[in-house]
N, C-alpha and C positions, 0 to 999 in steps of 0.2 A: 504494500500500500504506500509505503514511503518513496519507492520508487516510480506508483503511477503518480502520485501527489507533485513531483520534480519533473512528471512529462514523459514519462518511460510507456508512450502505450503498450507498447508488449507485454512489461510488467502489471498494468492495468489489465488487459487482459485475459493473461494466466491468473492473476489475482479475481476474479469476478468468475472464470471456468473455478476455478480449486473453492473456494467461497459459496458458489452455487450449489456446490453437490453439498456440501454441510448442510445451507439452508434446508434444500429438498429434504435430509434426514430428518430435519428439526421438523419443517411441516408437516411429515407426514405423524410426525409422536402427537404434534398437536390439532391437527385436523382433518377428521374422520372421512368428512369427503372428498373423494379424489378428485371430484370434477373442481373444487377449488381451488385445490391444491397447490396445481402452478400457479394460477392468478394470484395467488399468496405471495408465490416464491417471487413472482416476476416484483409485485409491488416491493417486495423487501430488499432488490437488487435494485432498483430505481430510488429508496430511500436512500440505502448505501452511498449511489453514485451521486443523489442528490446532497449527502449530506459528510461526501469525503473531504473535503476541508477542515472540518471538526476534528478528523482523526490525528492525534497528537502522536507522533513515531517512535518517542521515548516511553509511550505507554504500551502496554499489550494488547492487542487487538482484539481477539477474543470477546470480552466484556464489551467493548464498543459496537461489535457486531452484533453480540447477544441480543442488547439494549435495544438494537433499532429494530433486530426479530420480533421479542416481544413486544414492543410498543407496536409491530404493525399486525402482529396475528391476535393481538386483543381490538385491534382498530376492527379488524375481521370478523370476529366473533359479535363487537356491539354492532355494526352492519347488520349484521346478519339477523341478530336478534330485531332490529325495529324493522325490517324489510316482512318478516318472515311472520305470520299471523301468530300469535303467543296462543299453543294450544295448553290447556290447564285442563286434563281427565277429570281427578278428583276433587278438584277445589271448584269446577261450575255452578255449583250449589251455596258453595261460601261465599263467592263472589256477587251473587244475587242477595244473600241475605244482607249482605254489608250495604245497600244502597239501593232505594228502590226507584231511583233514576235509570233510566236504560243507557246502559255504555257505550260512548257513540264513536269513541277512537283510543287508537293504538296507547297514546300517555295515560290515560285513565286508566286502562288495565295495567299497565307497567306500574302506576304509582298505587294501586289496591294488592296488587303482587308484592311490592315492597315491603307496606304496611302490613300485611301476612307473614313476609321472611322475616320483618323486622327481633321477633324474640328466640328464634333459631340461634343453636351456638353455630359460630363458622363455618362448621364442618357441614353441618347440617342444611346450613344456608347452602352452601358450594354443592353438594349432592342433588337439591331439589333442581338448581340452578340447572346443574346438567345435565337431569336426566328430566326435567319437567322445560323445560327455558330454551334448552341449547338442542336437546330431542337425541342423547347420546344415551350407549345401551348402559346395562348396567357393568356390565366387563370393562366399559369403555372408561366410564365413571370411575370405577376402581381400579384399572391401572393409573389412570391419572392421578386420585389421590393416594396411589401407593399404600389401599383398601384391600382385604379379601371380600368377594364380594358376599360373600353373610353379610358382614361390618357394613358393606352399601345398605343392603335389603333393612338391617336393623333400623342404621339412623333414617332410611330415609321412610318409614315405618313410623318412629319414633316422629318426625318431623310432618310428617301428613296429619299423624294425630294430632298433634299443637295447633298447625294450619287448620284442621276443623275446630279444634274447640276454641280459639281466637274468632273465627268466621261466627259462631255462633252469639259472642258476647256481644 
């Protein structure tokens, strides 16, 4: 990088082919569909190139790269979540008692979903999230949080419960 930063397109280059294949591994840990997947990879190589002046040569790389993965496969995920209709199985019924206004857009359900997550411990919170929010299996879920998947089934068992007896009050 230090040498595309000085003008070495070659080293540019080879640096963005060797770079790219890391990405691809990363996206693929972090997003389930494939049809995405490149269009992940592609934006996070366009942040990169967008934001290679940043990269300081005396630091390690790595971390620099990481940072702009992550910030752009969460940019992905909130996408995806306001695009994509929030489907809610078990909570349809909680979400009607809480208001007897009819729900007329997408913010309204995101902020009564919140209001529902809101007494969840973290964990709990991040499991409904992905397996109710993001529409990820339960395998998927528990490798992600480095769960067996009982320990999903439990909490997120344990968090439905809450979510109704909250919906109720």
């Amino acid at each position: 990088m230090s040498e595309s930063q000085k003008g070495n397109k070659t080293s540019y280059r080879k640096f963005l082919a060797e770079t790219a294949k890391e990405i691809r591994k990363l996206v693929e840990i972090k997003i389930f569909d494939s049809s995405e997947r490149e269009d992940v990879v592609q934006e996070i190589l366009i942040a990169i190139h967008l934001s290679q002046h940043t990269y300081l040569p005396e630091k390690p790389i790595r971390p620099w790269l990481n940072a702009i993965a992550h910030h752009k496969i969460i940019d992905h995920i909130r996408k995806k979540g306001r695009k994509e209709k929030i489907e809610i199985i078990e909570w349809d019924d909680t979400i009607e008692d809480m208001s007897s206004k009819e729900i007329d857009s997408q913010d309204e359900i995101q902020v009564k979903v919140e209001k529902l997550l809101e007494n969840l411990t973290d964990k709990q919170r991040l499991i409904v999230k992905f397996l109710k929010l993001e529409g990820l299996s339960l395998a998927e879920t528990a490798k992600i949080m480095g769960m067996s998947l009982s320990a999903v089934k439990v909490n997120a068992h344990r968090a439905y419960k809450q979510i109704r007896q909250r919906g109720k009050t």
